[in-house]
C-alpha positions, -999 to +999 in steps of 0.1 A: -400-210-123-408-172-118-380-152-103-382-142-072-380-104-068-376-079-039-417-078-035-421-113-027-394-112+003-416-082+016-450-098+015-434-130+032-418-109+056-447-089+063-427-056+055-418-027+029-395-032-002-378-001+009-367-022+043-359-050+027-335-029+006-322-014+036-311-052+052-293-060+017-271-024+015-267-023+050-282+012+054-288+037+045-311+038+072-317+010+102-335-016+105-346-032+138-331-064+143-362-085+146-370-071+113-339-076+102-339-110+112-375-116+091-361-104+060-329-120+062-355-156+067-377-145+042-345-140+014-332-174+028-365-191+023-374-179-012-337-181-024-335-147-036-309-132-051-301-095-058-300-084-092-264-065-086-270-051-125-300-033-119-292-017-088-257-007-104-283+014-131-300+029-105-277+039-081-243+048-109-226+028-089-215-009-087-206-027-047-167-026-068-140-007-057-110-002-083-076-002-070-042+002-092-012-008-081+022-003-098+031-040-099+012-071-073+037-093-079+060-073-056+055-086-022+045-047-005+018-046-029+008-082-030-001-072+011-017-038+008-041-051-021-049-081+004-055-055+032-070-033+012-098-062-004-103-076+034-111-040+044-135-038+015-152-069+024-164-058+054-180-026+036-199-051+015-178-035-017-153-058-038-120-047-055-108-048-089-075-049-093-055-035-120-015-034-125+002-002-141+037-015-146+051+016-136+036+031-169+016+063-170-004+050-198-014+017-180-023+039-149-046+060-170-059+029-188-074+013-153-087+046-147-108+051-176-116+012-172-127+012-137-146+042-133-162+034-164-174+009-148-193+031-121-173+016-094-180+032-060-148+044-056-110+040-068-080+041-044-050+047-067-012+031-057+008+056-083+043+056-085+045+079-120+043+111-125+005+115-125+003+140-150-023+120-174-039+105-144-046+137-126-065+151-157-081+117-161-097+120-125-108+157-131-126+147-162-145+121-142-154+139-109-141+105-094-143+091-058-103+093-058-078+080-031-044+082-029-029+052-011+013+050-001+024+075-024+011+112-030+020+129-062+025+164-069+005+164-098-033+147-079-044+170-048-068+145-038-068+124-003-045+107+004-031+078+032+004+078+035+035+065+060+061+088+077+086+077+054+113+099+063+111+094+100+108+056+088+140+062+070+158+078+098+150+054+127+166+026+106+199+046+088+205+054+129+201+020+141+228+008+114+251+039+129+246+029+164+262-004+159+294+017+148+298+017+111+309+045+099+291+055+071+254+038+057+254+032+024+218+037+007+203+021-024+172+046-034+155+046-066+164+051-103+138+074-113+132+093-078+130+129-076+120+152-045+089+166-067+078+129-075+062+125-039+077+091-046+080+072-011+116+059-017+127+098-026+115+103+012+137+073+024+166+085+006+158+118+022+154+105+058+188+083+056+202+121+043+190+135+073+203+106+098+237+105+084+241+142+084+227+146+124+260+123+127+281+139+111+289+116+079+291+125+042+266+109+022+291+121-011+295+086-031+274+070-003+242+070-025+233+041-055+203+043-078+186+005-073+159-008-091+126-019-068+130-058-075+153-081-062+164-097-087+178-067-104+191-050-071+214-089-068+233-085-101+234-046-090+246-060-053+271-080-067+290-053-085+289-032-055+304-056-028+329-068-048+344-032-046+375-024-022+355+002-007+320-018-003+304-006+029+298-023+056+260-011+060+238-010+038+203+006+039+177-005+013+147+018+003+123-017+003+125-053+013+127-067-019+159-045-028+174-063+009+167-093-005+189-087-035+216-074-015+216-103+012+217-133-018+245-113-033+266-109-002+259-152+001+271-155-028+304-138-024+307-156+009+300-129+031+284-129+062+251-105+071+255-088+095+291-093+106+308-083+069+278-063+061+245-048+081+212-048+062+182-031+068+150-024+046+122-009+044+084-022+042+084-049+064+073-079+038+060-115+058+090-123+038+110-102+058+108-124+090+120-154+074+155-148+052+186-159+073+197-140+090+160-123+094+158-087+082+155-057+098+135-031+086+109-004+092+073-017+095+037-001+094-001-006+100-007-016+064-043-029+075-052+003+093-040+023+061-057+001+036-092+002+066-088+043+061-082+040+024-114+023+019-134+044+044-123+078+026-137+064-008-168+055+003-177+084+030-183+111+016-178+132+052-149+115+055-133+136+027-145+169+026-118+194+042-132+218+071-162+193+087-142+169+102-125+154+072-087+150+066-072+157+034-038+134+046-040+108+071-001+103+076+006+072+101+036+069+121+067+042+109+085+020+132+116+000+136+111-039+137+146-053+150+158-085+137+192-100+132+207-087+096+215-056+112+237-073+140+212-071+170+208-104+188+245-123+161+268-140+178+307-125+178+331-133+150+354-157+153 
């Protein structure tokens, strides 16, 4: 059987080639709907399928987007590649999806890999340095968006959360419930010229405790970003005489830790020790007690993520465009920090 090709669904259609093109890319020009609705029989009728090859050769580009995230099996960016591939799908693109371990190397691996590749556009999750990557990109030209995190090193666009103010709203919830000091787990390799997203919640829990009036001298520990790590880390912490009695965690997954620790030394969360975190995981909802943390549109940063690498007026500085699209943080209220818990006995 011949293959069907573009021609035959514009003769049965009654219509140019260039139109039928039009229906399939959804643009870049209109089509009226009855025409629309013609082709769209006509491709149904004649089973025809695009050759997604050939039109990659003579566009230089592929319908792929390429995103790298530090590490998918963490539950933050489990979600924002899910929200980031739903927001794709409804820009006709798909996603590629590549992990960098927290490795500069790996990063710049996926680079070369997916814009070799001609995809339409890569939004990049970095949480090195960027060194290697920012040359990478400028040796490419690429369709480049920063997503979460904004490294010194890549002045490219970039969607980010207000994660000092994120930071702050929680550290002054913890105070309000009258503990004296907040005790912070940040990062191990955070630094302020890192652009890393847990320096800024270190930094905004700095700024609550100082508007207060507490130290933060002694007050600060260096936490991996896993759980599992942040428990045997947890452990060694509240088993000390002068273990806080707040804690705030720079993400979820370090709560986590922290909360099956404190079960397993038979203390009770929140009433021996206040938790709160920071992403606001599904997960989140569900621990016992369930955790309080700060939460954010995750879908309308991966929607803008995904509409900066594919519109090119989106990006340009001076015609409308935004080179950061910061949205706000807020606090979601649950039970580990001691709002809604029953008095102790």
């Amino acid at each position: 059987m011949a293959r069907v090709t573009r021609d035959d669904v514009a003769r049965l259609a009654g219509t140019s080639t260039a139109v039928v093109s039009y229906v399939i890319n959804n643009g870049p020009r209109p089509v009226a709907p009855a025409t629309r609705e013609r082709v769209l029989a006509a491709i149904k009728e004649l089973g025809y399928r695009p050759d997604r090859v050939a039109q990659a050769m003579a566009s230089r580009r592929t319908d792929l987007i390429g995103l790298i995230v530090p590490d998918a099996r963490q539950p933050f960016f489990a979600e924002l590649a899910h929200a980031v591939e739903q927001a794709a799908a409804e820009r006709g693109k798909m996603v590629l999806v590549g992990n960098s371990d927290y490795l500069d190397e790996r990063e710049v691996h996926y680079l070369r890999a997916f814009l070799g590749m001609r995809v339409s556009g890569l939004i990049l999750i970095s949480q090195g340095p960027s060194e290697h990557a920012a040359v990478e990109i400028d040796a490419w030209d690429a369709r480049v968006v920063l997503l979460h995190r904004r490294p010194e090193a890549i002045d490219d666009v970039a969607v980010v959360l207000d994660d000092v103010g994120g930071a702050q709203l929680a550290t002054r919830h913890l105070l309000e419930h009258g503990h004296e000091f907040v005790a912070c787990l940040g990062g191990i390799d955070s630094t302020p010229e890192s652009g890393d997203p847990v320096t800024d919640h270190v930094e905004g829990w700095s700024r609550a405790m100082k508007e207060a009036g507490r130290s933060v001298e002694g007050q600060l520990f260096q936490a991996p970003y896993n759980r599992y790590d942040t428990y045997k880390l947890a452990l060694e912490l509240l088993r000390r005489p002068d273990r806080p009695s707040a804690v705030f965690c720079s993400t979820d997954d370090q709560a986590f830790g922290v909360m099956r620790a404190a079960r397993e030394l038979g203390m009770d969360v929140p009433q021996d020790l206040a938790v709160a975190g920071f992403d606001d995981v599904k997960e989140a909802g569900l621990t016992d007690p369930p955790l309080t943390t700060v939460g954010s549109d995750r879908e309308g940063m991966a929607k803008a993520a995904v509409d900066l690498v594919l519109d090119d007026s989106l990006r340009v500085a001076g015609s409308g465009g935004q080179r950061l699209r910061q949205f706000p943080a807020g606090l979601v209220v649950r039970r580990s920090c001691g709002c809604g818990s029953p008095p102790q006995r």
